[in-house]
N, C-alpha and C positions, 0 to 999 in steps of 0.2 A: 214051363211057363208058356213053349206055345203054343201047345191044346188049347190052354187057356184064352187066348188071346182068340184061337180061329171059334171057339166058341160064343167069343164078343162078338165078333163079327157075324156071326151066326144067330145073334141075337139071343141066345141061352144064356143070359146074367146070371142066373141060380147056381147051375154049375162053373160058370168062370169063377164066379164070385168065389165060392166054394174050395177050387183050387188052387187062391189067387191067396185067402187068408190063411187057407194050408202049408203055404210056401212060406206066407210073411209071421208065421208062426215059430218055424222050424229054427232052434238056436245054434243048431251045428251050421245050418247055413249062414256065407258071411251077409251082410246087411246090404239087400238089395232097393235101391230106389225107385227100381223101375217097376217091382210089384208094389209098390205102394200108387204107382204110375196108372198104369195099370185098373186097378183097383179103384182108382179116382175115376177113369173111365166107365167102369161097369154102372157105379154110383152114378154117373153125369147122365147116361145112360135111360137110370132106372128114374129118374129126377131129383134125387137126393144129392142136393147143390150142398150143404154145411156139410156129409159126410164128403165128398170129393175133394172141400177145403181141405176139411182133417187130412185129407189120407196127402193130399200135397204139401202140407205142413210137416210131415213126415217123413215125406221124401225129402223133402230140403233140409233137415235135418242130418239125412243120412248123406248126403254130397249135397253140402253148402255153394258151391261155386257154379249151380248148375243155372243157370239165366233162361232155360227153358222152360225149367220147373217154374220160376219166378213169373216166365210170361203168363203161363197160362195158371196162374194164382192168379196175378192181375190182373187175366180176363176172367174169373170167375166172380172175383171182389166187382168186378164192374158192372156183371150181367146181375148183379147181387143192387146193383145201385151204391155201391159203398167204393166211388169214384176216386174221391181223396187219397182215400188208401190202396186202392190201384197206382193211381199217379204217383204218391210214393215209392211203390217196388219200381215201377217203371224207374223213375228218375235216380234212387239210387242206384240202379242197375248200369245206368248210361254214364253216371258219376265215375263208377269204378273201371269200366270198359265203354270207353266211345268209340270203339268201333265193331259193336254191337251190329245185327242185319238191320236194314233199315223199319222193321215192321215192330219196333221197340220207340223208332220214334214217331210212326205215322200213327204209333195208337195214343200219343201223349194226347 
């Protein structure tokens, strides 16, 4: 996974990408969320904002409890204009753990 990664940053999407759904394919592997992380980046990347959702809706899928996956769902719901439903993860988020870092609630 971190060829992959130094290839994002190297701005070679085709090949991360490439590597990245190689990885999130493989069923002996156990169920990673951070190549679906990952993944969502290459997409954010390439400007494919509904595939980035997907692929973070995926990841929260695979570790529920993770509130970072969450944030940055709810800054994509928001850069999307679909505010409401940002505010919601936000707020459920802060509901379950209030003492969350404070950039959970300076983006309510």
């Amino acid at each position: 996974m971190y060829y992959s990664q130094k290839l994002l940053t190297q701005k070679n999407y085709g090949k991360s990408l490439f590597i990245l759904n190689f990885l999130n394919k493989q069923s002996l592997l156990p169920a990673n969320p951070k190549i679906d992380i990952w993944i969502a980046a290459n997409n954010l990347e390439t400007g494919n904002y509904q595939a980035a959702v997907n692929n973070l809706l995926s990841a929260r899928q695979k570790s529920i409890n993770d509130w970072e996956i969450d944030y940055q769902l709810a800054y994509l719901y928001y850069r999307e204009g679909k505010t409401v439903k940002a505010k919601e993860i936000l707020e459920k988020n802060i509901f379950l753990n209030p003492y969350l870092p404070p950039k959970y609630y300076f983006t309510l």
